[in-house]
C-alpha positions as a Markdown table, in Angstrom:
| # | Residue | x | y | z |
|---|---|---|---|---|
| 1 | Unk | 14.5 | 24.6 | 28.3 |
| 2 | Unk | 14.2 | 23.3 | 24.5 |
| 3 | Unk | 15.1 | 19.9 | 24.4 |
| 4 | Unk | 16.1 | 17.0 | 21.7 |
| 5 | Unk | 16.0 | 13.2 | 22.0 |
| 6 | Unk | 18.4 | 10.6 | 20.6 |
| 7 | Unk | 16.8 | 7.5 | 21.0 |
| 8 | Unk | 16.3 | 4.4 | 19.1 |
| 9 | Unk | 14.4 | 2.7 | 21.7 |
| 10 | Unk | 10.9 | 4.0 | 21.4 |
| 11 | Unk | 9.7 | 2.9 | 24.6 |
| 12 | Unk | 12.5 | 5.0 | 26.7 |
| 13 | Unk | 12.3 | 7.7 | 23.8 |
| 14 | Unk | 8.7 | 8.5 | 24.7 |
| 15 | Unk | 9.3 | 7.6 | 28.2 |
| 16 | Unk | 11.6 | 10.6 | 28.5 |
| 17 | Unk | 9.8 | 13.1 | 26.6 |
| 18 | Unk | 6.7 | 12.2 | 28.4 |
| 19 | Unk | 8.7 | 12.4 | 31.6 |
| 20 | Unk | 10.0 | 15.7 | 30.6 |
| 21 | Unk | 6.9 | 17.3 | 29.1 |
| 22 | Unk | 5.0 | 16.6 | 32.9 |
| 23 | Unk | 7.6 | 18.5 | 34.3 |
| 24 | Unk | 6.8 | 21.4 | 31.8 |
| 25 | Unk | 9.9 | 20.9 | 29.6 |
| 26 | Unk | 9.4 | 21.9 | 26.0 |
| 27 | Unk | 10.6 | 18.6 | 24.0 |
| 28 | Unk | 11.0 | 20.0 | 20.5 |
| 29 | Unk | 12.0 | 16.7 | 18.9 |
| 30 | Unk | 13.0 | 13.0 | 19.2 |
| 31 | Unk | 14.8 | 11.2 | 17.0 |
| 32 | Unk | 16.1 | 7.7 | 16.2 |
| 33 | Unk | 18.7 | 8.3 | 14.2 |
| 34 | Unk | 22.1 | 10.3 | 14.4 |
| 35 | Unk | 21.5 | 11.8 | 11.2 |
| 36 | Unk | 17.7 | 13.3 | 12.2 |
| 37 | Unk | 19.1 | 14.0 | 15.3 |
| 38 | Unk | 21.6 | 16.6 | 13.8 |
| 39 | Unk | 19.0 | 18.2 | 11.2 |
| 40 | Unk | 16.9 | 18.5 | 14.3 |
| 41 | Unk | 19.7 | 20.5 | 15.8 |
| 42 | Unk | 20.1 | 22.5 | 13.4 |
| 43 | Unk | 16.7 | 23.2 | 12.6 |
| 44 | Unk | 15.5 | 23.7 | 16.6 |
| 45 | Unk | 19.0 | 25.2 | 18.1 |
| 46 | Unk | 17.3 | 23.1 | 21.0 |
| 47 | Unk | 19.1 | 24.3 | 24.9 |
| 48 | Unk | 20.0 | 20.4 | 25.9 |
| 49 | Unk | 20.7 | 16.9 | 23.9 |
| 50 | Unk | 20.0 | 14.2 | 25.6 |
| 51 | Unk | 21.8 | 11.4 | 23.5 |
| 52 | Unk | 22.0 | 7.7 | 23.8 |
| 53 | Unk | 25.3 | 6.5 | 23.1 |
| 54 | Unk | 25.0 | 3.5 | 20.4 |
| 55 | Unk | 22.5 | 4.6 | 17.7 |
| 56 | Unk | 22.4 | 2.8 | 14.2 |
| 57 | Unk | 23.3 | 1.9 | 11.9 |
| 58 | Unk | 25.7 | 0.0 | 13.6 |
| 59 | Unk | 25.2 | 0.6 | 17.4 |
| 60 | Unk | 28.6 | 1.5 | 18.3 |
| 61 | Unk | 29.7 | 4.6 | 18.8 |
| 62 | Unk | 27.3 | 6.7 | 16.5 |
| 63 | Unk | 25.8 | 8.8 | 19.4 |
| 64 | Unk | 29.2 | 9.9 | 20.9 |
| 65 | Unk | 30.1 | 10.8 | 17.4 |
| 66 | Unk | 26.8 | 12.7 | 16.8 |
| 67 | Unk | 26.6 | 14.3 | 20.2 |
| 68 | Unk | 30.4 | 15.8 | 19.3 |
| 69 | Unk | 29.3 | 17.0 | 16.0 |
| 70 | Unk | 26.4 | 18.5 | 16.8 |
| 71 | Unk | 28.5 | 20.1 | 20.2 |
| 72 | Unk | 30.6 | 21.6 | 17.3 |
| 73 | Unk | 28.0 | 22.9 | 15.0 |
| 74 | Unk | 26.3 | 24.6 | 17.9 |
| 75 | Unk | 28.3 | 25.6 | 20.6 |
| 76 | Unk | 27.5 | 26.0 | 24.0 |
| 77 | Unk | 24.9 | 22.8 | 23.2 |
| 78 | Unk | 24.1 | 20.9 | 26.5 |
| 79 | Unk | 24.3 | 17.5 | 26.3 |
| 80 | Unk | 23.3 | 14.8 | 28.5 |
| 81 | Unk | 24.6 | 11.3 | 27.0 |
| 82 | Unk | 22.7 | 8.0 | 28.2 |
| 83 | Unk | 24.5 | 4.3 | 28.2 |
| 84 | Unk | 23.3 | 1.0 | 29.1 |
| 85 | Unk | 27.0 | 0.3 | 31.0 |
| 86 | Unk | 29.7 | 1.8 | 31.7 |
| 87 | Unk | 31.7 | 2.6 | 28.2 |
| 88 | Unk | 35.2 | 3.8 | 29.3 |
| 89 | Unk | 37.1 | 4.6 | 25.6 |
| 90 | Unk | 33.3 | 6.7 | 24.6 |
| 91 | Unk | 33.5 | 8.5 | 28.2 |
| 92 | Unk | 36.7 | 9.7 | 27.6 |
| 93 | Unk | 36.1 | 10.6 | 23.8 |
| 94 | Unk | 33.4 | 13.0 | 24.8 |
| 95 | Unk | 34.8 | 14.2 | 28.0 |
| 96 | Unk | 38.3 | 15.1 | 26.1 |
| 97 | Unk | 36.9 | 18.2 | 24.8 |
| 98 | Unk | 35.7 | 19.4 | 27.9 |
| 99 | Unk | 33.2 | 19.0 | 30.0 |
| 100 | Unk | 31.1 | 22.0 | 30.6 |
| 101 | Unk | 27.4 | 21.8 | 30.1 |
| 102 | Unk | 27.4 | 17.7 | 29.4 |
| 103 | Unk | 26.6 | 14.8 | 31.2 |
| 104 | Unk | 27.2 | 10.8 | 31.1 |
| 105 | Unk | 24.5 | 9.0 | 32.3 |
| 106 | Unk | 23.3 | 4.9 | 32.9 |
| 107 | Unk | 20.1 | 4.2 | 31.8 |
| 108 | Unk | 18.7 | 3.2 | 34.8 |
| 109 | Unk | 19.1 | 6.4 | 36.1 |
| 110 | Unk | 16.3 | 7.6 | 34.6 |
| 111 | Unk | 14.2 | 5.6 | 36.7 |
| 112 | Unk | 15.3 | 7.5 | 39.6 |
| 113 | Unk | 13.6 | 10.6 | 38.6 |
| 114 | Unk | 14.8 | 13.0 | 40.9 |
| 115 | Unk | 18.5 | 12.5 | 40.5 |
| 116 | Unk | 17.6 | 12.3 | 36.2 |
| 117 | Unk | 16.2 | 15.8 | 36.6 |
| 118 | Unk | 18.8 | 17.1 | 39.2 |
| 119 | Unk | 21.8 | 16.0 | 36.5 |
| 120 | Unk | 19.7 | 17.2 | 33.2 |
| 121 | Unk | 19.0 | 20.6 | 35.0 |
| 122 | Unk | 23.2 | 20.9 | 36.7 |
| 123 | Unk | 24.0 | 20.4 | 32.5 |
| 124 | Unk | 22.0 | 22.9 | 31.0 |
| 125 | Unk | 23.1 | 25.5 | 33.4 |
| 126 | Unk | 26.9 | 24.9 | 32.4 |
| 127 | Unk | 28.0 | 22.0 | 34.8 |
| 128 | Unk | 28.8 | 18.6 | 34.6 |
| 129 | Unk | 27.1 | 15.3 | 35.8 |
| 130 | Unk | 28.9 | 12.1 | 35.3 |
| 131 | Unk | 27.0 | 9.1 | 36.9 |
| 132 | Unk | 28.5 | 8.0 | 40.1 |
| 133 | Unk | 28.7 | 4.0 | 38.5 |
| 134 | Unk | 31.4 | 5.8 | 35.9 |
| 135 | Unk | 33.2 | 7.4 | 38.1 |
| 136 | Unk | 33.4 | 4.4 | 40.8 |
| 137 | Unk | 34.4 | 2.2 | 37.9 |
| 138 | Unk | 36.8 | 4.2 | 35.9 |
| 139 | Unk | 38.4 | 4.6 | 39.0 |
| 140 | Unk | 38.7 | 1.1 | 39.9 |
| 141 | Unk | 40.0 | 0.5 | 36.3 |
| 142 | Unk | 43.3 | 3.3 | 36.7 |
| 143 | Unk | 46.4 | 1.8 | 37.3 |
| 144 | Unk | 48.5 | 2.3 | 40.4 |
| 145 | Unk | 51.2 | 4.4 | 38.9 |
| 146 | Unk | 48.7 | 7.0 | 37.4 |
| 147 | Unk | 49.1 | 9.5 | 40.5 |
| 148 | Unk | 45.9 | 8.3 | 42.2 |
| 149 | Unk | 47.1 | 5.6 | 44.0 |
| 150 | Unk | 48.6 | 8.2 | 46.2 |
| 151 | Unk | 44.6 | 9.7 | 47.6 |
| 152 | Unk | 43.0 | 8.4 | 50.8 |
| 153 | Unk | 39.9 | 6.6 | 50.6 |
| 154 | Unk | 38.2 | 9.5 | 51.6 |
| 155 | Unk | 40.3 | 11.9 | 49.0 |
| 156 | Unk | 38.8 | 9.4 | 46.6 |
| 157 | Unk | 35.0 | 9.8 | 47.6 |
| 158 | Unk | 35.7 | 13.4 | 47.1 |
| 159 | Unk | 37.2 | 13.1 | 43.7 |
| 160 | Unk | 34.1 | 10.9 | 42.9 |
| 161 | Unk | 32.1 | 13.7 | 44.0 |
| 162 | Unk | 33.5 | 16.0 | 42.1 |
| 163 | Unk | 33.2 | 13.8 | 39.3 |
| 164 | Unk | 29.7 | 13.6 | 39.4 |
| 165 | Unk | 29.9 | 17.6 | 39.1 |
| 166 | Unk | 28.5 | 18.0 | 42.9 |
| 167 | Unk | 30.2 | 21.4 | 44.4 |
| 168 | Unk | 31.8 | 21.6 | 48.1 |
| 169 | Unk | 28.7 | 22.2 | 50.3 |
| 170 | Unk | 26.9 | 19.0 | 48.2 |
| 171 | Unk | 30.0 | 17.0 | 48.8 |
| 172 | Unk | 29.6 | 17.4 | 52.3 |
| 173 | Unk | 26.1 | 17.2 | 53.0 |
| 174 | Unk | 26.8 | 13.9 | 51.0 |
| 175 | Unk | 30.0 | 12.6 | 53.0 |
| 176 | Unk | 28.6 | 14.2 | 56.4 |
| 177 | Unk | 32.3 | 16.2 | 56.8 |
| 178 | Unk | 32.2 | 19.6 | 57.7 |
| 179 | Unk | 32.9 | 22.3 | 54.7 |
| 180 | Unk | 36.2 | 22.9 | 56.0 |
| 181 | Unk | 37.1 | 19.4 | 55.6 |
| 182 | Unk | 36.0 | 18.9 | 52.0 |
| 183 | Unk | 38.1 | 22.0 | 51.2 |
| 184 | Unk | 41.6 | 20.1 | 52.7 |
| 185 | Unk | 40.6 | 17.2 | 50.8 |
| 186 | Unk | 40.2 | 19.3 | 47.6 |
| 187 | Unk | 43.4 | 21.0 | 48.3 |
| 188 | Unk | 45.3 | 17.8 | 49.0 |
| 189 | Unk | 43.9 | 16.2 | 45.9 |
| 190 | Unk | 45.5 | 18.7 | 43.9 |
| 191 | Unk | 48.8 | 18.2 | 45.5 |
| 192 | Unk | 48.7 | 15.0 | 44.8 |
| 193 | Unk | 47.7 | 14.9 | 41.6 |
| 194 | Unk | 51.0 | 17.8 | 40.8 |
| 195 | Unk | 47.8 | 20.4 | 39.7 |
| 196 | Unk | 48.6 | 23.8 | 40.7 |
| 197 | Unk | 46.6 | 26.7 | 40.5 |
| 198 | Unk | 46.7 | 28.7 | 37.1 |
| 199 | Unk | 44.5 | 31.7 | 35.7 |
| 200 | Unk | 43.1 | 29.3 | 32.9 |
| 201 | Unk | 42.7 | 26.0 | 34.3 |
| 202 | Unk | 39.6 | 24.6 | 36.3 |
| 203 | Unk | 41.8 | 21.9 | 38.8 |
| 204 | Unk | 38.8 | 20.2 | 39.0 |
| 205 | Unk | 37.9 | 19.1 | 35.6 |
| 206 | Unk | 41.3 | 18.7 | 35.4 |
| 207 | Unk | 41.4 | 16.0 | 38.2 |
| 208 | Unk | 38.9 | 14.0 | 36.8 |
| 209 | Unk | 40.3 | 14.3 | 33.6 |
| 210 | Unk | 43.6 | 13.2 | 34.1 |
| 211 | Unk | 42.4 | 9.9 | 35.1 |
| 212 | Unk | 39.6 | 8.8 | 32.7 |
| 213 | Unk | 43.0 | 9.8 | 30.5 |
| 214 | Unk | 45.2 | 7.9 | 32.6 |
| 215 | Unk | 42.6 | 5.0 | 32.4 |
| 216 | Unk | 42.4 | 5.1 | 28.5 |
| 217 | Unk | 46.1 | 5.4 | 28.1 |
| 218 | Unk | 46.7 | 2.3 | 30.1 |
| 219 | Unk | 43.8 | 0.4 | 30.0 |
């Protein structure tokens, strides 16, 4: 797995890479800068971008921006965004264009090592991991006429799950329900939610899409 880093902080830029390097990752680059983070794109073709979200010169939305560019100028680029809180407007910017192979992540989860790995590794092999803080407060955010009002509390644990890119048997093991039961949740979800099946669409991306939309819309 070739990897690039997006980073102005140089302490958690290392960090990473060192991190990453002990677990026999090849780190071909980090960079502080959107701009040398897109020549290093080009010039590496790197497997996974991990990205932090405001950048210079202006710390705003620069990394979104870059991470989008560089998603069009290579695609099929992994990228595994990092935030310091929960940015709603940049979550959905970057999850509009789908959201295969990329990943939204707090900060402090790279602390917890294990679940940093577990969402970098889910991205590069063509899932998605959204950090279970962005999902729990985009959620809270939607308003109560944007179709989710209408999910159980344990409907919307599920859709968090899913969120957080975690298939049925993880869901599960996670909410200690039987397989059987995470599939009627799913399936009720999508009734709820007016998704039916369809050759084309996956129901759930679309699920948690229609709400981060639902929450930009209206929020």
């Amino acid at each position: 797995m070739r990897i690039v880093i997006a980073e102005d902080d140089p302490l958690l830029r290392e960090g990473v890479a060192l991190l990453l390097r002990a677990e026999s990752l090849d780190v071909v680059a980090t960079t502080d800068s959107p701009d040398t983070f897109l020549a290093a794109v080009d010039a590496h073709r790197p497997d996974v971008a991990i990205v932090d979200v405001r950048m210079p010169p202006t710390h705003t939305a620069e990394g979104i921006a870059a991470a989008v560019e560089a998603r069009r100028r290579q695609p099929g680029l992994a990228v595994l965004v990092l935030s310091a809180y929960v940015e709603q407007a940049f979550a959905t910017e970057l999850l509009a264009a789908g959201t295969d192979r990329l990943g939204y992540l707090l900060k402090e989860r790279v602390g917890r090592v294990g679940e940093f790995l577990d969402a970098l590794h889910r991205v590069a092999a063509g899932g998605t991991a959204i950090d279970p803080e962005v999902v729990a407060q985009l959620l809270t955010r939607t308003r109560s006429d944007s179709g989710l009002e209408r999910l159980t509390a344990r409907e919307r644990d599920v859709l968090a799950l899913m969120a957080e890119g975690l298939g049925n048997t993880a869901i599960s093991e996670r909410l200690f329900i039987s397989g059987g039961a995470v599939h009627k949740h799913i399936r009720s979800i999508f009734a709820k939610l007016d998704l039916a099946p369809t050759d084309r669409a996956d129901r759930r991306v679309t699920a948690v899409l229609r709400y981060l939309e639902e929450t930009q819309r209206r929020g």
